[in-house]
KOLKOLBA-858882 format. One record per residue (C-alpha): residue number from 1; residue in three letters; x, y, z. Coordinates in nm, 2 decimals. Layout:
<rs>
(NUM; Ala; (X; Y; Z))
...
</rs>
This chain:
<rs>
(1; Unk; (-3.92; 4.51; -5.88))
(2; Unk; (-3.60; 4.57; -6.09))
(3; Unk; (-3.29; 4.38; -6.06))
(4; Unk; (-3.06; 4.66; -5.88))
(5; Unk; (-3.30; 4.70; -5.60))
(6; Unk; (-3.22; 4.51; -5.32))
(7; Unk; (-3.52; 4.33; -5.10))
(8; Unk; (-3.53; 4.07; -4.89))
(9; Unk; (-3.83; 3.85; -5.09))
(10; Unk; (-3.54; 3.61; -5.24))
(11; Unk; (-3.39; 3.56; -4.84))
(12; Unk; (-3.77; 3.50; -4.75))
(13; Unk; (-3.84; 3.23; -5.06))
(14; Unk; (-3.50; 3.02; -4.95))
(15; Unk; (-3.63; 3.05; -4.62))
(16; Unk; (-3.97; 2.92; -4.69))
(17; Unk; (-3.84; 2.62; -4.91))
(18; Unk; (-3.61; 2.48; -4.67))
(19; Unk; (-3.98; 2.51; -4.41))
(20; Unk; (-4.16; 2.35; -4.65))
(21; Unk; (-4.03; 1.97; -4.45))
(22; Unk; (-4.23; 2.14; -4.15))
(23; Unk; (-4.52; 2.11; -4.38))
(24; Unk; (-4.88; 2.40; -4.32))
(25; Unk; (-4.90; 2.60; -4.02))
(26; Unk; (-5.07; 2.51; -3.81))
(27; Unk; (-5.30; 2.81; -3.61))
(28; Unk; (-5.19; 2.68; -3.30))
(29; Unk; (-4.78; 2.74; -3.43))
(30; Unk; (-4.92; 3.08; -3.53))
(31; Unk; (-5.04; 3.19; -3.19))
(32; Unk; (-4.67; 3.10; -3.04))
(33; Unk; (-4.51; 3.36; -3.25))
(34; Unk; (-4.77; 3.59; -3.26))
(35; Unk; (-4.80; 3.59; -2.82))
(36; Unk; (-4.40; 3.60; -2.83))
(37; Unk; (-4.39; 3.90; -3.03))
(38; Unk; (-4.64; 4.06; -2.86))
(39; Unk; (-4.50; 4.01; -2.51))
(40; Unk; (-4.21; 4.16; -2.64))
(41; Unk; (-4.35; 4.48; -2.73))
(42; Unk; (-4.56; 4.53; -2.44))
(43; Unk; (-4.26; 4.44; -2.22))
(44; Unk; (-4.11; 4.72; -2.35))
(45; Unk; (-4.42; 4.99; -2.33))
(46; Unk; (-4.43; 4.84; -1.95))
(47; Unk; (-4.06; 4.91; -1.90))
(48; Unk; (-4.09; 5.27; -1.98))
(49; Unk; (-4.41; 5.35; -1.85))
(50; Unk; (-4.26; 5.23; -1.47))
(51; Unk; (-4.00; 5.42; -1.54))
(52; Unk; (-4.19; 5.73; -1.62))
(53; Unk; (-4.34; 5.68; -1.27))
(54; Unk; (-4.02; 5.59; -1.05))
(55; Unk; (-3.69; 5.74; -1.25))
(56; Unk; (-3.77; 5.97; -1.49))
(57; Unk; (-3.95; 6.27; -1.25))
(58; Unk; (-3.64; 6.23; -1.08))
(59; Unk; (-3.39; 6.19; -1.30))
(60; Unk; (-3.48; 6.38; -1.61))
(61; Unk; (-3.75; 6.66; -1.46))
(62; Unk; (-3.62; 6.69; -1.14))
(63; Unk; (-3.72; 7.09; -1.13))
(64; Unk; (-4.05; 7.04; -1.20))
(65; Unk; (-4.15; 6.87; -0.87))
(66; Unk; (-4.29; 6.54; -0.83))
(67; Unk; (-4.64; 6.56; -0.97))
(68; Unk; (-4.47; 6.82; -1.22))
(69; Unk; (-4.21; 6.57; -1.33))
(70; Unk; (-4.45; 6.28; -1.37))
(71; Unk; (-4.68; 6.48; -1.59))
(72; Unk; (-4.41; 6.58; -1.79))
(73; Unk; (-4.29; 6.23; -1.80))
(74; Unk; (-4.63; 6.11; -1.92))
(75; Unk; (-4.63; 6.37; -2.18))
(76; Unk; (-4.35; 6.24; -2.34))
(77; Unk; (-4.47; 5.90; -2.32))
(78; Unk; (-4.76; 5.99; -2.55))
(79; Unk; (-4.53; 6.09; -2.86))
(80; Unk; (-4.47; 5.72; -2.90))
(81; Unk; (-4.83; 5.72; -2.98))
(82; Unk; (-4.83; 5.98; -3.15))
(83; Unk; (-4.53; 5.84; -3.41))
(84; Unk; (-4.69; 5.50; -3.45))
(85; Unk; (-4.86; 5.63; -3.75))
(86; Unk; (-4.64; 5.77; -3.92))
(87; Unk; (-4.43; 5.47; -3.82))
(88; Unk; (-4.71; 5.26; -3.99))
(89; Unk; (-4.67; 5.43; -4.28))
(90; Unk; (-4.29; 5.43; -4.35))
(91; Unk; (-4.30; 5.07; -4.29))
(92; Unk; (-4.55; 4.97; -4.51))
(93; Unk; (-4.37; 5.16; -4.78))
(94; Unk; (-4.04; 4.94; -4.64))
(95; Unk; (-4.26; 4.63; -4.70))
(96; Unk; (-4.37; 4.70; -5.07))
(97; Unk; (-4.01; 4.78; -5.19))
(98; Unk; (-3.78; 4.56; -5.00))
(99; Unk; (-3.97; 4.27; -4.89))
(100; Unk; (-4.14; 4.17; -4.56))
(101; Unk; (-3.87; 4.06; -4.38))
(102; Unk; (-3.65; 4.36; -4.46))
(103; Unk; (-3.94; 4.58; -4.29))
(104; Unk; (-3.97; 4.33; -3.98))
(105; Unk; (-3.60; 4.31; -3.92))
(106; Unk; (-3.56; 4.72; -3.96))
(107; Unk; (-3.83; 4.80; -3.74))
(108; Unk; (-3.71; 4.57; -3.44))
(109; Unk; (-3.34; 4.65; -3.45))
(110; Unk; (-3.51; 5.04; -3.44))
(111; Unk; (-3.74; 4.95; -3.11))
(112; Unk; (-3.45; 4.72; -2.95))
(113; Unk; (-3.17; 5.02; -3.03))
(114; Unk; (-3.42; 5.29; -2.95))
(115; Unk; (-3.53; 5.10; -2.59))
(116; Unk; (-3.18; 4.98; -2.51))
(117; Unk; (-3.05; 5.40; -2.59))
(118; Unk; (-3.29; 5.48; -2.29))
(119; Unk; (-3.05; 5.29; -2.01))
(120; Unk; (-2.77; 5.55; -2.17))
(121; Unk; (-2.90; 5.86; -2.10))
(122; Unk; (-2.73; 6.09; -1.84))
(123; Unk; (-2.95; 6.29; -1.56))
(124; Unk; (-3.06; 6.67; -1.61))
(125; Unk; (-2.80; 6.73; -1.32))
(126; Unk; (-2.54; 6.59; -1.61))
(127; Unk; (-2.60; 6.72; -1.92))
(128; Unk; (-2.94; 6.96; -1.83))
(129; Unk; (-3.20; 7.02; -2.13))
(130; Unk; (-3.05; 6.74; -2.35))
(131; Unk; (-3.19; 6.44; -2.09))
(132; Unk; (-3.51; 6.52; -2.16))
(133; Unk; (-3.46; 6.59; -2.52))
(134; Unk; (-3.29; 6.28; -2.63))
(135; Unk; (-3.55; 6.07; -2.37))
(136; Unk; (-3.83; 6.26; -2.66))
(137; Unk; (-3.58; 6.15; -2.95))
(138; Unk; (-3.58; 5.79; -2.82))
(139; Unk; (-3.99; 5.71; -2.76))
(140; Unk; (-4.02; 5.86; -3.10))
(141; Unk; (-3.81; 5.62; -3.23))
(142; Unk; (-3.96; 5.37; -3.00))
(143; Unk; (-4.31; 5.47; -3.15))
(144; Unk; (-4.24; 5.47; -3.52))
(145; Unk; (-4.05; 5.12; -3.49))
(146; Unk; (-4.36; 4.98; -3.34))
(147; Unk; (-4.58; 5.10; -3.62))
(148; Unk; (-4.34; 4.93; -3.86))
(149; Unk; (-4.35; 4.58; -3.61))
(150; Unk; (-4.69; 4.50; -3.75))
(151; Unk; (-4.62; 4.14; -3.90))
(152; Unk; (-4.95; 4.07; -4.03))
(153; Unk; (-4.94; 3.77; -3.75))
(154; Unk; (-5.27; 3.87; -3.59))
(155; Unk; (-5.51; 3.88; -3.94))
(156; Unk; (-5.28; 3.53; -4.03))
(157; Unk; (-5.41; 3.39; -3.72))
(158; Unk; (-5.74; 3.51; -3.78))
(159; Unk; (-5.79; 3.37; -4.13))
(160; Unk; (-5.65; 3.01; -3.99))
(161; Unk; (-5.90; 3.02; -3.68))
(162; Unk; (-6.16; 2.78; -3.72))
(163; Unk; (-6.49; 2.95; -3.77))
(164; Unk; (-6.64; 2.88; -3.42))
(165; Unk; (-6.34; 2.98; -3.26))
(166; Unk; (-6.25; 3.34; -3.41))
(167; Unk; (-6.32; 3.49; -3.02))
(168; Unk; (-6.08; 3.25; -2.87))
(169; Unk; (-5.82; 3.33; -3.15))
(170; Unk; (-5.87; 3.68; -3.18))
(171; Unk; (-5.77; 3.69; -2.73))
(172; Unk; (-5.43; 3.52; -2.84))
(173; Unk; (-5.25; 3.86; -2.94))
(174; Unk; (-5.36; 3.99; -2.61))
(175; Unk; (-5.19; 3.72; -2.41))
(176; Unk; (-4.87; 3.91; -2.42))
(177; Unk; (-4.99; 4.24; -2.22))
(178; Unk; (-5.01; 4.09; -1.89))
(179; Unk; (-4.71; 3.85; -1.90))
(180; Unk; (-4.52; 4.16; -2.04))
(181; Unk; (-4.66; 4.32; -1.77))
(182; Unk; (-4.58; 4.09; -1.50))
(183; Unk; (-4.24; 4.01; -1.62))
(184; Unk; (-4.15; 4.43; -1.61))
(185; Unk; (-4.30; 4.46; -1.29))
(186; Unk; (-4.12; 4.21; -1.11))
(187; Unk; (-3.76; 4.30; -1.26))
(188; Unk; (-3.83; 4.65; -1.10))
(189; Unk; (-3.96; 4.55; -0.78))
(190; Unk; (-3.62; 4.30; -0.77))
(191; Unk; (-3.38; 4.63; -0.81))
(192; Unk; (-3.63; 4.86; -0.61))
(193; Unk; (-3.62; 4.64; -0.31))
(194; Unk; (-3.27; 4.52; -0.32))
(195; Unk; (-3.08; 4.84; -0.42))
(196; Unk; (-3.06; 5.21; -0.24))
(197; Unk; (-3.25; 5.50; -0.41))
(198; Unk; (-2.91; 5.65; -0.51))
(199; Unk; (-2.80; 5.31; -0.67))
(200; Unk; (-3.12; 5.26; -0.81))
(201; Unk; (-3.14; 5.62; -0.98))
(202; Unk; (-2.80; 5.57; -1.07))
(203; Unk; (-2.78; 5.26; -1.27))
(204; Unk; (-3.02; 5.00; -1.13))
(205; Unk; (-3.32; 5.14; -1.33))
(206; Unk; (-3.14; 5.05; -1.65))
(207; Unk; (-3.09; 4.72; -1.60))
(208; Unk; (-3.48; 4.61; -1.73))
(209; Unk; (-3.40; 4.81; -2.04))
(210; Unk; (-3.08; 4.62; -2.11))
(211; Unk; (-3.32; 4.31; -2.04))
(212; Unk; (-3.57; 4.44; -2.34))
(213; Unk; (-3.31; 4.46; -2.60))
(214; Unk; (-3.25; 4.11; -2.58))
(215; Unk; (-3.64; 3.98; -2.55))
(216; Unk; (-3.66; 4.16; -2.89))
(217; Unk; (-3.33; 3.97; -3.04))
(218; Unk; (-3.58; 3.67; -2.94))
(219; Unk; (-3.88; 3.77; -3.03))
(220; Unk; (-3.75; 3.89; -3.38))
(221; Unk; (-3.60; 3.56; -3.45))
(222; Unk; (-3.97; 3.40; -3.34))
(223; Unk; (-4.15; 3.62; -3.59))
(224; Unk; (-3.90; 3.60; -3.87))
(225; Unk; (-3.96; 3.14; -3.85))
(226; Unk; (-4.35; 3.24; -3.91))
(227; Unk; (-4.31; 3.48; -4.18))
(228; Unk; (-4.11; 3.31; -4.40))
(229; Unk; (-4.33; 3.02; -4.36))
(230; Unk; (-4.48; 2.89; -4.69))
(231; Unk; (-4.83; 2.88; -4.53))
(232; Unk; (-4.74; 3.28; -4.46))
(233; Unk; (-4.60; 3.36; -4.78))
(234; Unk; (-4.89; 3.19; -4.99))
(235; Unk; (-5.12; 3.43; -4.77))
(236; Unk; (-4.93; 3.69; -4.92))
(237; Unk; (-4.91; 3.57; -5.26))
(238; Unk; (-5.27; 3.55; -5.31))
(239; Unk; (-5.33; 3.88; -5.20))
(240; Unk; (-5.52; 3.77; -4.86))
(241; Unk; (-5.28; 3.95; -4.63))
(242; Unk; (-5.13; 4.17; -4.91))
(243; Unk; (-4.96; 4.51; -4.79))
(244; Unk; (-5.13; 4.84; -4.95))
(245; Unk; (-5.03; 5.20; -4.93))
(246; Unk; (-5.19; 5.38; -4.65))
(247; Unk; (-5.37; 5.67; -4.87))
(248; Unk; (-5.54; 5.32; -5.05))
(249; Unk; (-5.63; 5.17; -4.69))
(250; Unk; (-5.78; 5.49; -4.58))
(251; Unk; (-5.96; 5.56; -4.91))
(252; Unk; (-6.13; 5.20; -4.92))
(253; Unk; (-6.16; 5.16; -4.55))
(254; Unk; (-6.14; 5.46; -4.39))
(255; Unk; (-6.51; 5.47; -4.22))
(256; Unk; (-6.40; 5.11; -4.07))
(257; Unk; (-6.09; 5.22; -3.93))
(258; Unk; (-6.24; 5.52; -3.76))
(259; Unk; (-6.47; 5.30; -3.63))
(260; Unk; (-6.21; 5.01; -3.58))
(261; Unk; (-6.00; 5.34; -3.37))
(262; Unk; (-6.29; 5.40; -3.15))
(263; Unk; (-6.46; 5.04; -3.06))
(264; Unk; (-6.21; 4.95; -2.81))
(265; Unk; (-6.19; 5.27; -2.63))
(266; Unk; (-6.30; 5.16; -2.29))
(267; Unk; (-6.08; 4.89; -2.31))
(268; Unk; (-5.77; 5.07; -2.38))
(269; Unk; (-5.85; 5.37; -2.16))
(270; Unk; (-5.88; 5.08; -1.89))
(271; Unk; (-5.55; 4.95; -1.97))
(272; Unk; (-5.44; 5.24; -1.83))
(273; Unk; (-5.65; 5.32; -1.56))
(274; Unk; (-5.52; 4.96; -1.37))
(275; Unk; (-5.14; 4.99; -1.51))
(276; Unk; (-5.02; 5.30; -1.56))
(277; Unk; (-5.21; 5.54; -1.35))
(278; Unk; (-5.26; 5.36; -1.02))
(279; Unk; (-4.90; 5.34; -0.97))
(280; Unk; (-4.83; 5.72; -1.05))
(281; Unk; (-5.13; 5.78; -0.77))
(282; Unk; (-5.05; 5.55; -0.52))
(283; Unk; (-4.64; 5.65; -0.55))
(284; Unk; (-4.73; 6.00; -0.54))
(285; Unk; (-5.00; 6.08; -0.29))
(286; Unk; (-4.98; 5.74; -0.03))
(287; Unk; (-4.72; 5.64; 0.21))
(288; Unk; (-4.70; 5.31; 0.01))
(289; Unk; (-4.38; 5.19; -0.17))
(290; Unk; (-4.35; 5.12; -0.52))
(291; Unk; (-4.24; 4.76; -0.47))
(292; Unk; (-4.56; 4.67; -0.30))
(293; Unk; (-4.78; 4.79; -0.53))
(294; Unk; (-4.60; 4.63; -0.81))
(295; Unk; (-4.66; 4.32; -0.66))
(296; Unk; (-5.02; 4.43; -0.64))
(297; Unk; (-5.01; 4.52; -1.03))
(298; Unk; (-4.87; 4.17; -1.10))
(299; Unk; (-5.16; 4.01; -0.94))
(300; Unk; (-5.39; 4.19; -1.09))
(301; Unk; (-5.25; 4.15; -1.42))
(302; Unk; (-5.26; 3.73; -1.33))
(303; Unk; (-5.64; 3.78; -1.29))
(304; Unk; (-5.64; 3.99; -1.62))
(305; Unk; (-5.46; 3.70; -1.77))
(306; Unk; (-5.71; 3.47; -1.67))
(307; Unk; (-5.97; 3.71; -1.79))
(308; Unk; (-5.89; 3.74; -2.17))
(309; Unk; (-5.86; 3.34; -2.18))
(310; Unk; (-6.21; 3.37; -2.05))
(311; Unk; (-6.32; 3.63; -2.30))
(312; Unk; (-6.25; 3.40; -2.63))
(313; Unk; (-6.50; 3.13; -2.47))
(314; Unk; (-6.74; 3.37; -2.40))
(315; Unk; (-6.72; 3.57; -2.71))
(316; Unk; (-6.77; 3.24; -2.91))
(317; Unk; (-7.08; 3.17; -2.75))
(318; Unk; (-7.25; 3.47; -2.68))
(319; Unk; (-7.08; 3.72; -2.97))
(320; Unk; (-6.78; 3.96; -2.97))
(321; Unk; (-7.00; 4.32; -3.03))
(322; Unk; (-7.23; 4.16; -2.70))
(323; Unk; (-6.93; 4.08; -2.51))
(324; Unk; (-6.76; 4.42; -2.59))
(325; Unk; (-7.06; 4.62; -2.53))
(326; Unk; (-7.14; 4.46; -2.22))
(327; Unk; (-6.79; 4.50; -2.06))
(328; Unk; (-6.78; 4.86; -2.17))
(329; Unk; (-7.14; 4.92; -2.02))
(330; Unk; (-6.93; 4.74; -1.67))
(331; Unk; (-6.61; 4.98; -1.75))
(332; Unk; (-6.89; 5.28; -1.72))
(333; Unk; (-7.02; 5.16; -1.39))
(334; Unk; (-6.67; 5.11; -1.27))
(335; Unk; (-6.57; 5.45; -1.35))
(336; Unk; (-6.84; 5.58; -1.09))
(337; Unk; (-6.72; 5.40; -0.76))
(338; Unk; (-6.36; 5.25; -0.82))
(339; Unk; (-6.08; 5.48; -0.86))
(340; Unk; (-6.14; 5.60; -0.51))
(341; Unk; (-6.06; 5.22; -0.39))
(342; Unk; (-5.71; 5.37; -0.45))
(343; Unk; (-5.72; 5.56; -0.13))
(344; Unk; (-5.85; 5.28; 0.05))
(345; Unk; (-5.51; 5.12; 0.15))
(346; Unk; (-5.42; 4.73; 0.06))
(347; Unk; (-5.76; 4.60; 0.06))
(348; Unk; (-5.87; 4.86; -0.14))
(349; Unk; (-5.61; 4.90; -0.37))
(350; Unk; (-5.66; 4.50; -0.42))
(351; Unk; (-6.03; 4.51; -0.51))
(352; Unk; (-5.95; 4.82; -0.75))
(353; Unk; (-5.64; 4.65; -0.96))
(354; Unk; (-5.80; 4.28; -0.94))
(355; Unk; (-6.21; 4.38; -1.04))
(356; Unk; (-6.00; 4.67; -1.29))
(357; Unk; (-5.81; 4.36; -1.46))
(358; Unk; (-6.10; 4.17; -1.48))
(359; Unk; (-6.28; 4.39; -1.66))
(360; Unk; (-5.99; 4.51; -1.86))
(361; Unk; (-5.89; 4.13; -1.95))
(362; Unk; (-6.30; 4.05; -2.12))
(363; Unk; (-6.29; 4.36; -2.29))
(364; Unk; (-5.94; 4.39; -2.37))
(365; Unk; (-5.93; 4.01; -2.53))
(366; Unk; (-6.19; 4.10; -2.79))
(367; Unk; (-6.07; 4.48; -2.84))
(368; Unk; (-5.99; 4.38; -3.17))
(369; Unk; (-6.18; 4.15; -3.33))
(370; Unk; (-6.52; 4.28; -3.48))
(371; Unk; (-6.42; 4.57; -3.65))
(372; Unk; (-6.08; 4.43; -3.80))
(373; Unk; (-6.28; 4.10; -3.94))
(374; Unk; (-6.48; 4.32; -4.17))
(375; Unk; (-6.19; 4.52; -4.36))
(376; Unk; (-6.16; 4.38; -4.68))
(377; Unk; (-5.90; 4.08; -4.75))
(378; Unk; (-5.72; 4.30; -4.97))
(379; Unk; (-5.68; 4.57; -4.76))
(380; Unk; (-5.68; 4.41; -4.36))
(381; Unk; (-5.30; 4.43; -4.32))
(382; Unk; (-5.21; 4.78; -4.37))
(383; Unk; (-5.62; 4.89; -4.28))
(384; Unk; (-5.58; 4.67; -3.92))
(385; Unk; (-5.20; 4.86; -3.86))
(386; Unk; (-5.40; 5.19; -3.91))
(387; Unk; (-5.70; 5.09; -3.64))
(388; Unk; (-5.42; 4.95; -3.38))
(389; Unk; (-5.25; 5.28; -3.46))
(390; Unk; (-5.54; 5.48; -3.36))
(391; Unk; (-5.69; 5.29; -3.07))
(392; Unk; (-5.36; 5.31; -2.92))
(393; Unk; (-5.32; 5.68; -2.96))
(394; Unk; (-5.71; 5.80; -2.93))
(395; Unk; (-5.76; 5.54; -2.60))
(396; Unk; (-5.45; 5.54; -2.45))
(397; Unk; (-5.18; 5.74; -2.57))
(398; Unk; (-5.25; 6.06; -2.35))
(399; Unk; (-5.50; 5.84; -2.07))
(400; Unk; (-5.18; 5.83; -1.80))
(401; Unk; (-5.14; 6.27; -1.82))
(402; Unk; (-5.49; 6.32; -1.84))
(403; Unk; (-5.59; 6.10; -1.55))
(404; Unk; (-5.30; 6.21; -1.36))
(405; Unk; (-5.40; 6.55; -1.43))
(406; Unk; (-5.80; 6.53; -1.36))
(407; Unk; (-5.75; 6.35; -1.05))
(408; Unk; (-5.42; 6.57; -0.91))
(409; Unk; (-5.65; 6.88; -0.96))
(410; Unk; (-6.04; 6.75; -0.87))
(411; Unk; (-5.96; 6.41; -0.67))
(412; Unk; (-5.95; 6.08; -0.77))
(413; Unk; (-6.34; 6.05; -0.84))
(414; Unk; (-6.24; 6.30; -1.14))
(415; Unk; (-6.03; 6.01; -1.26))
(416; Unk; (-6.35; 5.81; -1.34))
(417; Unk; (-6.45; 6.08; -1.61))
(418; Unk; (-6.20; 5.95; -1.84))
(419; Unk; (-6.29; 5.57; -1.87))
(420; Unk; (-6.69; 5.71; -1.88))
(421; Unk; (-6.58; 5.88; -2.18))
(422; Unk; (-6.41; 5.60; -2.34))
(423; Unk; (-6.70; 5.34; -2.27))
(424; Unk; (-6.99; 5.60; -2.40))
(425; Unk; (-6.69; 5.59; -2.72))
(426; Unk; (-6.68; 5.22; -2.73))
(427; Unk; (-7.07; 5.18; -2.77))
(428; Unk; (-7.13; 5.40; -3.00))
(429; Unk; (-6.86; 5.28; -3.23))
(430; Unk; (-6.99; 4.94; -3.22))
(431; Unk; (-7.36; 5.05; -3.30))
(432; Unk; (-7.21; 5.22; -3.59))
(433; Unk; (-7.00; 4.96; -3.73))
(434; Unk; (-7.31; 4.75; -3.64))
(435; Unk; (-7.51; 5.00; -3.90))
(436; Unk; (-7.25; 5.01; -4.19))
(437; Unk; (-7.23; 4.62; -4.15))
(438; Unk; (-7.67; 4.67; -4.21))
(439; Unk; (-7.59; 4.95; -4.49))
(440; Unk; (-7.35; 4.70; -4.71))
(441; Unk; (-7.55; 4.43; -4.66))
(442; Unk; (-7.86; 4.55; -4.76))
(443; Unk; (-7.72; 4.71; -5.06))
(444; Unk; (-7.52; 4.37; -5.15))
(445; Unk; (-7.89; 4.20; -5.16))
(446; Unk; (-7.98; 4.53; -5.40))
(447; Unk; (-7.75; 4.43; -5.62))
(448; Unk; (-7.79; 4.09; -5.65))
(449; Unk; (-8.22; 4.13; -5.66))
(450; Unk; (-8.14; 4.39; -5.98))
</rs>
């Protein structure tokens, strides 16, 4: 790196010297930073994807009906998903020239700046075409800053997990989608219940956004005490965690990270199917109110909670493939019966979200694990930011329009077509990552027999 080009690396070696009294991190400091960060982020995806159900159809699509609106509101919530690679890949680039921190702090200040623009834009009654043109301009933004918010935290907690405790580790990251999810919940359900739907529409819906610019101030502060860390930056020095271009992850990796994109299907087309999509359903075709169902959503989300602690014990004594493969064979029999529960008033909407989070919370704690633990050392930073990528836009990035869609036109049985197809995805990934993991070693004992 030459002299004149400015990077953060110097910032991040003062940093770690003056940690160096805290002595190694620990794995257990580790998984504070990394479910911080987390939370954040997924308190942010939750914030907008309420709102896509209870402002935006009215706000920004208001002439495309209810159901209309909603779609349309869904549809722009998938270019987030879309950017995230792209996002991946500018950041990386970031990372290599101007230092890690430089690419951490750059990538938050765009999520918090893109979130917190959202509670500024005016109605399609003010300003007409623009709303929903600068709402698209802002989740892109949203969506490339979270590609660039990969920290490497995740793989740094893996490697510092003790070997018969990767599946409790590897649930850790995971943590921060239902807290994130209970936390947005309840900050709309305070304004929906205490404000009028004029007020609410108005300015009380902004609020929560306000709210997620300032969790990411936190949150980026949290991250930046891990990465500077000597334990972090040794990681990095020695190549274990060592950012590569994308074209060089893709190259080396690339069968793994299709794989890696397609093993957690069912669990991230569940994630939808019991956060996203229920609420759409149950605000647009029952009687119900949004504030109870939130409620609902934030109990189910405690079970889920409960559920991923449950999946690192389990996966550490029976396997993380088994475990995955068995939830996702349970996410396929769920998809036959259970979306209809949504018609089925309180009771049923309570057995849906709370058996729905239960599943979603074993299979959801472990989404990540098998496939990302056999990318090479050299290449599992950028290679694991690619699969995350890719899982989130392949499994979920569109699962809220197309269920939505499927069940508005064909009922909600319809609905259940979706997660089928993501479990039949999820098992047939793992068998094949099961196979190249077969392939390489059998050729590694070829080459050492020659």
């Amino acid at each position: 790196m030459t002299a004149s080009t400015p990077s953060s690396e110097s910032l991040e070696r003062d940093a770690a010297h003056i940690n160096t009294r805290h002595g190694k991190v620990d794995a257990g400091e580790i998984a504070i930073g990394v479910i911080i960060g987390r939370t954040s982020e997924f308190f942010d995806f939750f914030v907008y994807a309420i709102a896509s159900v209870v402002v935006f159809p009215q706000l920004i699509f208001p002439f495309a009906g209810p159901v209309g609106g909603t779609l349309l509101s869904f549809a722009v919530f998938a270019l987030a998903f879309l950017a995230r690679p792209l996002g991946t890949a500018l950041f990386i680039a970031i990372d290599q020239k101007f230092g890690r921190g430089a690419k951490l702090t750059t990538a938050l200040f765009l999520l918090g700046t893109s979130t917190v623009s959202v509670a500024f834009i005016p109605g399609y009654e003010t300003v007409g075409l623009w709303a929903p043109v600068l709402l698209a301009i802002t989740r892109i933004g949203q969506g490339v800053a979270l590609g660039g918010a990969w920290d490497g935290l995740a793989s740094l907690l893996a490697l510092n997990a003790p070997e018969n405790r990767r599946g409790w580790y590897a649930m850790v990251p995971q943590l921060g989608a239902p807290i994130g999810l209970i936390v947005a919940s309840a900050l709309f359900a305070f304004f929906l219940h205490t404000l009028s739907v004029p007020d609410f529409l108005d300015w009380g819906w902004r609020y929560p956004f306000f709210v997620a610019f300032a969790i990411n101030v936190v949150a980026l502060f949290a991250r930046l005490r891990i990465v500077v860390t000597p334990a972090f930056q040794k990681l990095f020095e020695t190549r274990e965690l060592q950012p590569v271009s994308v074209v060089q992850a893709v190259r080396t990796e690339g069968p793994r990270i299709w794989i890696g994109a397609f093993a957690p299907l069912a669990s991230f087309a569940m994630f939808h199917m019991v956060t996203v999509f229920p609420l759409s359903w149950v605000y647009l075709f029952t009687r119900e109110t949004p504030v109870r169902f939130l409620l609902i959503e934030m109990v189910g989300a405690v079970f889920g909670l409960l559920a991923i602690l449950a999946s690192g014990v389990l996966a550490d004594r029976y396997g993380r493939r088994t475990l995955l493969a068995i939830t996702a064979a349970g996410i396929a029999a769920f998809s036959g019966f259970a979306p209809q529960l949504l018609n089925g008033g309180t009771i049923g909407e309570l057995v849906f979200m709370i058996s729905g989070f239960i599943l979603l919370g074993l299979s959801f704690g472990q989404a990540s694990g098998p496939v990302a633990s056999s990318f090479s050392l050299a290449n599992r930073y950028t290679a694991s930011a690619l699969t995350s990528d890719l899982a989130w836009l392949f499994g979920a990035g569109f699962a809220p329009l197309a269920a939505l869609w499927i069940s508005s036109q064909f009922g909600l049985i319809a609905a259940g077509a979706y997660l089928l197809s993501g479990a039949v995805f999820t098992l047939l990934a793992l068998w094949l990552n099961r196979e190249l993991a077969r392939s390489s070693s059998d050729k590694q004992r070829g080459a050492k027999a020659s």
